[in-house]
matplotlib code that plots the C-alpha trace (Angstrom):
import matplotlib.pyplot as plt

x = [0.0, 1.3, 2.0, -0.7, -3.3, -4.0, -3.1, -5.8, -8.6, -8.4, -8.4, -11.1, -13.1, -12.1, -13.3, -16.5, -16.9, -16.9, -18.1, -20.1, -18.9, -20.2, -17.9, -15.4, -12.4, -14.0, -14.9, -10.8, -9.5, -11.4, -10.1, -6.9, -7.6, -8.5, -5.0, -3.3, -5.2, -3.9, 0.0, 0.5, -0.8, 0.0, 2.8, 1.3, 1.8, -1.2, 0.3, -1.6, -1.8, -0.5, -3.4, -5.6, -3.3, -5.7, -4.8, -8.5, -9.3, -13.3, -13.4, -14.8, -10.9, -9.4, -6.2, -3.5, -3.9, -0.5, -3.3, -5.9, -9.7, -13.1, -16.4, -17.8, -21.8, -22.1, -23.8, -20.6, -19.8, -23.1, -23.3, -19.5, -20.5, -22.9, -21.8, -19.0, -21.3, -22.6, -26.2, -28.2, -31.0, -29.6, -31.0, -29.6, -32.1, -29.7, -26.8, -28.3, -27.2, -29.8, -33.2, -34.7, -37.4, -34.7, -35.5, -36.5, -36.7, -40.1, -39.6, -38.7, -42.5, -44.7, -48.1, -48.7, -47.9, -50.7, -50.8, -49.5, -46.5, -46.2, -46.1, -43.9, -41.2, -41.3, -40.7, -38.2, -36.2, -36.5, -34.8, -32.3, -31.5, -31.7, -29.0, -27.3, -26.6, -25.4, -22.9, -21.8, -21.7, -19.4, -16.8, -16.7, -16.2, -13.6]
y = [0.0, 3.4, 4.9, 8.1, 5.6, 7.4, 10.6, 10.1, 8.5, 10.7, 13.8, 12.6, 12.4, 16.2, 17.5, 15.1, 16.1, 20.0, 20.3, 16.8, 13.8, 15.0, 17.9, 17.9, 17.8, 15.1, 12.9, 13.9, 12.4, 9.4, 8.7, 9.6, 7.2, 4.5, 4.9, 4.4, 1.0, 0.3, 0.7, -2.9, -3.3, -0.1, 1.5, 4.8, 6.8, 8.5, 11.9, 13.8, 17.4, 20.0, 22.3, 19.8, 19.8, 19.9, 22.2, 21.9, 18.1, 17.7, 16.7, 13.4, 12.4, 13.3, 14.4, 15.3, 18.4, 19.7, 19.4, 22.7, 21.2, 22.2, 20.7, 19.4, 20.2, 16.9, 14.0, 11.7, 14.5, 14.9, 11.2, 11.4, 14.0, 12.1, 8.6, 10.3, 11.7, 8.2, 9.0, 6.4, 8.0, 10.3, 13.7, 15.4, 18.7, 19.2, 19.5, 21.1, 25.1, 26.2, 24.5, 24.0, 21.1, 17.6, 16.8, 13.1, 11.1, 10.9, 7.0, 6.6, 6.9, 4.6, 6.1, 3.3, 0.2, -2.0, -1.5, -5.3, -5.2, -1.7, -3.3, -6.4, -3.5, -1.6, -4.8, -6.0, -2.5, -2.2, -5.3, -4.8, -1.6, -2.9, -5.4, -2.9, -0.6, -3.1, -4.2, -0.6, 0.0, -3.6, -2.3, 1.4, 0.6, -2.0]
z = [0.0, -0.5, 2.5, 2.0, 2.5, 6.5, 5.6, 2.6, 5.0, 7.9, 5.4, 4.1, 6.8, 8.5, 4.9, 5.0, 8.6, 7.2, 3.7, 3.5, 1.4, -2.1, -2.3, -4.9, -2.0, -0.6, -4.1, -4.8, -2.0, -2.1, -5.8, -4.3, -1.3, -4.1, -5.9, -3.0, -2.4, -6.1, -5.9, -5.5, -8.6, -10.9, -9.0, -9.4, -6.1, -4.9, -3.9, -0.9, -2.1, 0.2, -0.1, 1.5, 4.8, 7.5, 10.3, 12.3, 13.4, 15.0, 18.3, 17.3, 16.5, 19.9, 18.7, 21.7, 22.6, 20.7, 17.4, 16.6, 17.2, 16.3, 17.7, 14.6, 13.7, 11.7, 13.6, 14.2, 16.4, 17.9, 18.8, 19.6, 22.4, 23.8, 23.9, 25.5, 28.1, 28.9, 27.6, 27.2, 24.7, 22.0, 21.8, 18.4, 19.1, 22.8, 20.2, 17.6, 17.6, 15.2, 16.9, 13.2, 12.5, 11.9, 8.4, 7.9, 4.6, 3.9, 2.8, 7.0, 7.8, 9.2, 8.6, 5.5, 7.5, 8.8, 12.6, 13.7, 11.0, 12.8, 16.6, 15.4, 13.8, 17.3, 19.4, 17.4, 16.9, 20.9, 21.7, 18.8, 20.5, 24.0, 22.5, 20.9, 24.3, 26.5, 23.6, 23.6, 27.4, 27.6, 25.0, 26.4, 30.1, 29.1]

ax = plt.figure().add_subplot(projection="3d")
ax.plot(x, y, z, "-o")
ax.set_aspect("equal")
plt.show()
């Protein structure tokens, strides 16, 4: 592997974390990223350009202090914060600065589906989360 390959990853995720990962820096380092998974096989270097030096990491990283942070806005941070906290339940609209409506994707709505389907779906996403949190809890307090 070339040896950008970390440099290209954790770039890429700073400028995700700050632009979102459609934006052109971000598509470019991930075709970067992409080359450097291929230099076993074409030799072609994937070269990190110097204008994409990050000199802000989001607090989500938890750099040493000797690094320049920002508390990042995107929802890895949010969730970051709070799993950090030791919350239990996940309140985006606590870390929201702006207070605006959360949009949801329409297609994420249950009104259409029959009322038992509907009951089933909540028992089953209950104990999957239940399941989930006490995963969690056992890895983080180890």
């Amino acid at each position: 592997l070339n040896n950008n390959i970390g440099k290209l990853a954790i770039a890429h995720l700073v400028w995700s974390d700050i632009y979102g990962p459609q934006h052109d820096i971000c598509v470019n380092l991930a075709k970067l990223a992409n080359d450097a998974f291929q230099f076993a096989k074409t030799e072609v270097p994937a070269v990190f350009p110097r204008e994409l030096k990050i000199a802000k990491y989001p607090d989500f990283l938890e750099k040493p202090k000797t690094f320049q942070m920002y508390r990042s806005q995107s929802i890895l941070g949010m969730l970051w914060r709070q799993a950090k906290k030791g919350h239990r339940k996940f309140d985006l609209m606590t870390e929201r600065q702006d207070k605006r409506q959360v949009e949801y994707d329409p297609l994420l709505r249950f009104e259409m589906i029959p009322c038992s389907v509907y009951s089933e779906l909540i028992s089953w996403a209950t104990e999957t989360k239940r399941t989930y949190d006490c995963e969690i809890s056992n890895l983080m307090s180890q």
